[in-house]
C-alpha positions as CSV (number, residue, x, y, z in Angstrom):
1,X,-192.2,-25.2,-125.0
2,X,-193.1,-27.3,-128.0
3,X,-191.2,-26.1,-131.4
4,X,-192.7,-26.6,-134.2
5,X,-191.3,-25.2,-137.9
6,X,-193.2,-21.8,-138.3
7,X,-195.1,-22.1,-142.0
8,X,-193.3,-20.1,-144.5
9,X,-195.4,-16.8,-145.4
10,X,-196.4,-16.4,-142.3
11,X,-197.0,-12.7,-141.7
12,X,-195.6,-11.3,-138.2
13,X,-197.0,-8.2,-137.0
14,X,-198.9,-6.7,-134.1
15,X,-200.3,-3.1,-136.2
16,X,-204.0,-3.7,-135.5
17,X,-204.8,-5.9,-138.8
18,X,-203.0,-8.5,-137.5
19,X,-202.2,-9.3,-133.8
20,X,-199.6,-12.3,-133.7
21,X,-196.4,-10.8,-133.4
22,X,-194.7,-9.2,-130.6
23,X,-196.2,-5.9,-129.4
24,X,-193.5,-3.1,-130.4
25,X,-191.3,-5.3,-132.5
26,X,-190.0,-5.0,-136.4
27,X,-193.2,-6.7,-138.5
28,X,-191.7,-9.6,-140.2
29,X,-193.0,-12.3,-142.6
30,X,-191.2,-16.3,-142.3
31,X,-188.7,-17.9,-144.9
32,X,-188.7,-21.0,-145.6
33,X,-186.6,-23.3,-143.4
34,X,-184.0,-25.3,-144.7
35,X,-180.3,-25.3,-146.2
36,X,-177.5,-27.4,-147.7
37,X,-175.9,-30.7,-146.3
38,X,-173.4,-33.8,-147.6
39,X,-173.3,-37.0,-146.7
40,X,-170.0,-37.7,-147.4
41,X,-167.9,-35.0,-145.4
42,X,-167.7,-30.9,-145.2
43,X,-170.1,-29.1,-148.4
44,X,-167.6,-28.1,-150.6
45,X,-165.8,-24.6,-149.7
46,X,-167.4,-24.8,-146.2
47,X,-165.9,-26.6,-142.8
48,X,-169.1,-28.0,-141.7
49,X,-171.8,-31.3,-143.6
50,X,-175.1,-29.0,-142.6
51,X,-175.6,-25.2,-143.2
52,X,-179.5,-24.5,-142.6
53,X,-181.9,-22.3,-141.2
54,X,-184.9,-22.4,-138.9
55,X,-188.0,-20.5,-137.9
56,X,-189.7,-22.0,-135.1
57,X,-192.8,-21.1,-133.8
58,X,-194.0,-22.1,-130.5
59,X,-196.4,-21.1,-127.7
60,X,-195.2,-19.3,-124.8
61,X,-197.1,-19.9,-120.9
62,X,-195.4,-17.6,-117.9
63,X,-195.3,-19.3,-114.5
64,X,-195.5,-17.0,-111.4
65,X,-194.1,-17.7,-108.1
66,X,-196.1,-16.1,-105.5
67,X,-193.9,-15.4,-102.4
68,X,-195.6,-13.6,-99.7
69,X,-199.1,-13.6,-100.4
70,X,-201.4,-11.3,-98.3
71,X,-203.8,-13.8,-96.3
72,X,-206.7,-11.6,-96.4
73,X,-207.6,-12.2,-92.7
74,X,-208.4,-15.4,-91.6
75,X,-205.7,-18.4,-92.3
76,X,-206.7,-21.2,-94.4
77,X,-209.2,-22.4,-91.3
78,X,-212.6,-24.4,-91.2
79,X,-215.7,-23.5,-92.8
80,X,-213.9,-20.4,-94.5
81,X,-213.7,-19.7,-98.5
82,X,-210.4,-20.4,-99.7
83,X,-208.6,-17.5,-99.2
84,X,-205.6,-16.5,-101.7
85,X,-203.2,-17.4,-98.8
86,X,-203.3,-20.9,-100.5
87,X,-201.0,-19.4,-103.1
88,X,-198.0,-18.4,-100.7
89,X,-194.6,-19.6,-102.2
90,X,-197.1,-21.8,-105.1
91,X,-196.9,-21.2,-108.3
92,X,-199.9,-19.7,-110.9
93,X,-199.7,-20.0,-114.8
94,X,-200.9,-17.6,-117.2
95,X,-202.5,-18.4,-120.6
96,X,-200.4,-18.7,-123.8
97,X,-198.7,-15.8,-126.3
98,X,-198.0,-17.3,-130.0
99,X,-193.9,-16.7,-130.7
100,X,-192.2,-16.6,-133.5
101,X,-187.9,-17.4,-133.7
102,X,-186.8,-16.1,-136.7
103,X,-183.3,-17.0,-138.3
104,X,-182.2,-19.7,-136.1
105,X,-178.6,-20.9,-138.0
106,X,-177.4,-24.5,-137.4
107,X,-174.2,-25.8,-138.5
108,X,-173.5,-30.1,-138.0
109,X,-172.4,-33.3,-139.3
110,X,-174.3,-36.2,-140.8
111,X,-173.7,-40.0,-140.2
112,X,-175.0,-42.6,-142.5
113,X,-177.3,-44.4,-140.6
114,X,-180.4,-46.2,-142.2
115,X,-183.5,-47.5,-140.8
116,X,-187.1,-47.5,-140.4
117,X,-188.3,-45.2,-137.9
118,X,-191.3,-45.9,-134.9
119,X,-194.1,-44.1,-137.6
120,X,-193.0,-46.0,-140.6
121,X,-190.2,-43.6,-141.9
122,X,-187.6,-44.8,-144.0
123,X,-184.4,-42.6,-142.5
124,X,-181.3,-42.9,-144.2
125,X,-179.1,-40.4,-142.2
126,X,-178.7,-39.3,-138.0
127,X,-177.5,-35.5,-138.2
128,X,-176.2,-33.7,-135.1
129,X,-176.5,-29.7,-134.9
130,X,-175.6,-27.3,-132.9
131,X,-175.6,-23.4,-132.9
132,X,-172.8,-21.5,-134.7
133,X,-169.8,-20.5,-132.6
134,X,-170.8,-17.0,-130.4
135,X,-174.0,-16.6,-132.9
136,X,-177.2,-17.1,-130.9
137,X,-180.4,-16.5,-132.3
138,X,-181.8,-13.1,-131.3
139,X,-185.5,-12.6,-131.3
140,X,-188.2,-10.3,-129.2
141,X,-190.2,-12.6,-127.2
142,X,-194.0,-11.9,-125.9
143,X,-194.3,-13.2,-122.3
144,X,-197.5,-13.1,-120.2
145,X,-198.2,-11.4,-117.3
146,X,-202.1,-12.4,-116.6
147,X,-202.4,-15.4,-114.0
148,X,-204.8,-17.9,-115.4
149,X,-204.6,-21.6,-113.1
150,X,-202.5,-22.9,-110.3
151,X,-199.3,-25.0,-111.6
152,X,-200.7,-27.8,-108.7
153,X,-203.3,-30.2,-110.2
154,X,-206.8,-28.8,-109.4
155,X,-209.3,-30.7,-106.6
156,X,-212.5,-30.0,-105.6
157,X,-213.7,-28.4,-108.6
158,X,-211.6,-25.4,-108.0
159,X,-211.0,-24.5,-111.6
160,X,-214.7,-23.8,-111.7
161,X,-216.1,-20.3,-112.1
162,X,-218.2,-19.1,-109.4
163,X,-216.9,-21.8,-107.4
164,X,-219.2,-24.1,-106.3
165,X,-221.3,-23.6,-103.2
166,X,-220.0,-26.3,-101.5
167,X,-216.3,-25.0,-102.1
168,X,-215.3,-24.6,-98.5
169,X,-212.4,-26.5,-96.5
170,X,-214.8,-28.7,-94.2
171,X,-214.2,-29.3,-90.4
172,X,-211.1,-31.1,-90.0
173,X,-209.9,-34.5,-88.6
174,X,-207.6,-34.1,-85.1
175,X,-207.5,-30.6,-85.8
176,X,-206.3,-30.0,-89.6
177,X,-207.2,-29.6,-92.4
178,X,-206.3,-32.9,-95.2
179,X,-204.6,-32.1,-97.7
180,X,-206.9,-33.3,-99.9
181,X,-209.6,-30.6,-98.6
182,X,-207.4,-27.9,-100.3
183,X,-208.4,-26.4,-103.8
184,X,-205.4,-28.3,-105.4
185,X,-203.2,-31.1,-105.0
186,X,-199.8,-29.9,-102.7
187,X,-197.9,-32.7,-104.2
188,X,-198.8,-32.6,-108.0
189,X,-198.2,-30.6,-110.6
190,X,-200.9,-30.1,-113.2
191,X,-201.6,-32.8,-115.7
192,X,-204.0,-34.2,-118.0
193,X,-207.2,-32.6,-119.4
194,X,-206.7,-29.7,-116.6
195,X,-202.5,-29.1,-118.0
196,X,-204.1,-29.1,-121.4
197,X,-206.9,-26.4,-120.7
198,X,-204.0,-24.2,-119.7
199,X,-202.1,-24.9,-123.0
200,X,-205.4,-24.1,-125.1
201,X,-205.6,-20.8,-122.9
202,X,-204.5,-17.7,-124.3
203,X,-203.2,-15.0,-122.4
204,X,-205.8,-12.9,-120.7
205,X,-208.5,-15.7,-120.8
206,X,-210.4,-15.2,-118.2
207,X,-209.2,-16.8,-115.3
208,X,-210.0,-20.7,-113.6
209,X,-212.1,-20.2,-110.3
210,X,-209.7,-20.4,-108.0
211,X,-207.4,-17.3,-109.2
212,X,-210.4,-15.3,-110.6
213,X,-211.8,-15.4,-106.9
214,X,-208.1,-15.0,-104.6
215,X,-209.2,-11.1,-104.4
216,X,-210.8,-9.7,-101.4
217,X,-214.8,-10.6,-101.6
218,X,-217.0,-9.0,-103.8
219,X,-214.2,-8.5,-106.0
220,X,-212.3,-11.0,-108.7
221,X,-209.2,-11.4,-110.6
222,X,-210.5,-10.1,-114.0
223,X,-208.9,-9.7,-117.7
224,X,-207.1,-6.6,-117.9
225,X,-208.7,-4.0,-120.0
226,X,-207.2,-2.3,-123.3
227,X,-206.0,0.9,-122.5
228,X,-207.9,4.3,-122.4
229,X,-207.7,6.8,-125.6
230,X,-206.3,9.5,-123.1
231,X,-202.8,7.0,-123.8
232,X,-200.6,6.1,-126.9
233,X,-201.1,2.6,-126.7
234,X,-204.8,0.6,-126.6
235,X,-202.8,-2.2,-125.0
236,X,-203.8,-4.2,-122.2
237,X,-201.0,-4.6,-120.4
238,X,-201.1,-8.2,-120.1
239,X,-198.0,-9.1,-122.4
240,X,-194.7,-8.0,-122.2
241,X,-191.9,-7.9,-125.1
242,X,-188.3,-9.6,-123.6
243,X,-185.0,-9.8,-125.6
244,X,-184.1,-13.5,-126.2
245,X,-181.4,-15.1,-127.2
246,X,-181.5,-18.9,-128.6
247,X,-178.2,-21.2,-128.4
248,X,-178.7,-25.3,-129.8
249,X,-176.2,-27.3,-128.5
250,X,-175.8,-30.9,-130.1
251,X,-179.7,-31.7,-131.1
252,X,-179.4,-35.1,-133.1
253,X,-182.3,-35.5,-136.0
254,X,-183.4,-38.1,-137.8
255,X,-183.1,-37.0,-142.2
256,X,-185.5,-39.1,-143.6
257,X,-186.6,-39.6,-147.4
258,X,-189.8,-38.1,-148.6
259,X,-192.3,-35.4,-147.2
260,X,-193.3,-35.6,-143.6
C-alpha cells in the first residue's frame, strides 16, 4: 500500500450518490490532518513533543493464493490452451478498492536536525512517531474479491483478451515444456508497465486474458453482476467490508519549512 494524506472534505460514503466509502459502513467526511509539537521537550501539560492526527487514504489490491486448482482435463501438455491448472499454489491479484483511515493518533519526539533534503527541502527537524499506547486506529476496510492478473510477470501476451491465436504451449524440447513457454514468468513477480496496469485496475475491471479465459471453454471469468431487485442490496458482490485495526510503530519524518 502507498499512504498518502486523504484531502480534508473529502466525503465518505457508499449511499448511491457517491460510491467511495466502504459498502455498509458509518458515511464520514475527512478532517484535516495535523496537531501540536515542540521542539524543545514535552508541549506544555502533555508527556509527549508531537500530538497529531492522520487520515490516510490509500488503495487497496487483494492477492489470492490458488491451492488446488481443478486442471480441467488435460495437464499443462503440448499443443493444448493454457488450462487454469497453471494457477495451482500461484497467486492472482484483483483490481483496487479506494480506502479511507480515519483518525490515526500519533504521539513522538522531535530532534533538531537541519538540512537540505534530496528535492530541495529545507528540513529543520527529524520527528519519530509511533501509535499511542493500546490505541490502534480502527477503521472498516473494503477488500476485493474479483481476480484481475497473475502476481507472476506476464509472457507471451497472456494479459491479452481473447488471447492470441498463437497462445498455445508449443512442442517441447527433450520432452518439456520451457519455462519460458508458460503464460507467465515462474520466477518473477509482476513489474513494470504490466505491475502498474494492475494498480490503475479497479476492482471488478474486467479481467487480463489469462484469468478471464481459466474457465472451462466457451465460458470466461467475467465481472460480477449487481444484484437482482428480488434482494436488499444491488451489490455485486465483488468487495467485502473487514474490521482493521492500524498500529505505527517508530515511523521517523522529515518536518520541513514551508508548503509541500
Amino acid at each position: 500500500m502507498s499512504l498518502a494524506i486523504a484531502p480534508t472534505g473529502t466525503e465518505v460514503r457508499n449511499d448511491g450518490f457517491v460510491a467511495n466509502g466502504v459498502s455498509g459502513s458509518s458515511n464520514l467526511v475527512i478532517g484535516k490532518s495535523g496537531g501540536v509539537a515542540n521542539l524543545f521537550g514535552n508541549i506544555p501539560g502533555k508527556s509527549t513533543g508531537i500530538d497529531v492526527t492522520l487520515s490516510l487514504a490509500t488503495r487497496i489490491n487483494s492477492i489470492f493464493r490458488i491451492e488446488d486448482q481443478d486442471p480441467q482435463g488435460n495437464p499443462l501438455v503440448e499443443n493444448d490452451d493454457w488450462p487454469a491448472g497453471v494457477f495451482n499454489c500461484r497467486q492472482v491479484y484483483s483490481g483496487g478498492v479506494q480506502n479511507y483511515i480515519p483518525g490515526v493518533k500519533l504521539n513522538g519526539s522531535l530532534k533538531i536536525s537541519p538540512a537540505i533534503t534530496p528535492d530541495g527541502k529545507l528540513r529543520i527537524a527529524k520527528a519519530t512517531l509511533s501509535s499511542q499506547p493500546n490505541s490502534p486506529a480502527r477503521f472498516a476496510v473494503a477488500a476485493c474479491l474479483a481476480p484481475y492478473a497473475s502476481y507472476n510477470q506476464p509472457q507471451n501476451s497472456s494479459d491479452t483478451f481473447p488471447l492470441p491465436a498463437g497462445a498455445l504451449v508449443p512442442t517441447p524440447t527433450g520432452g518439456l515444456a520451457t519455462t519460458t513457454s508458460l503464460p507467465s514468468d515462474v520466477d518473477t513477480k509482476r513489474n513494470g508497465a504490466a505491475l502498474t496496469a494492475v494498480q490503475n485496475a479497479n476492482c471488478n475491471d474486467p479481467a487480463t486474458g489469462l484469468v478471464r479465459q481459466a474457465a472451462i471453454n466457451p465460458l470466461t471469468v467475467d465481472p460480477l453482476l449487481p444484484a437482482g431487485s428480488s434482494y436488499t442490496t444491488g451489490d455485486s458482490g465483488s468487495t467485502v467490508a473487514v474490521s482493521a485495526d492500524l498500529t505505527v510503530n517508530n515511523v521517523v519524518a522529515d518536518v520541513l519549512i514551508g508548503d509541500v
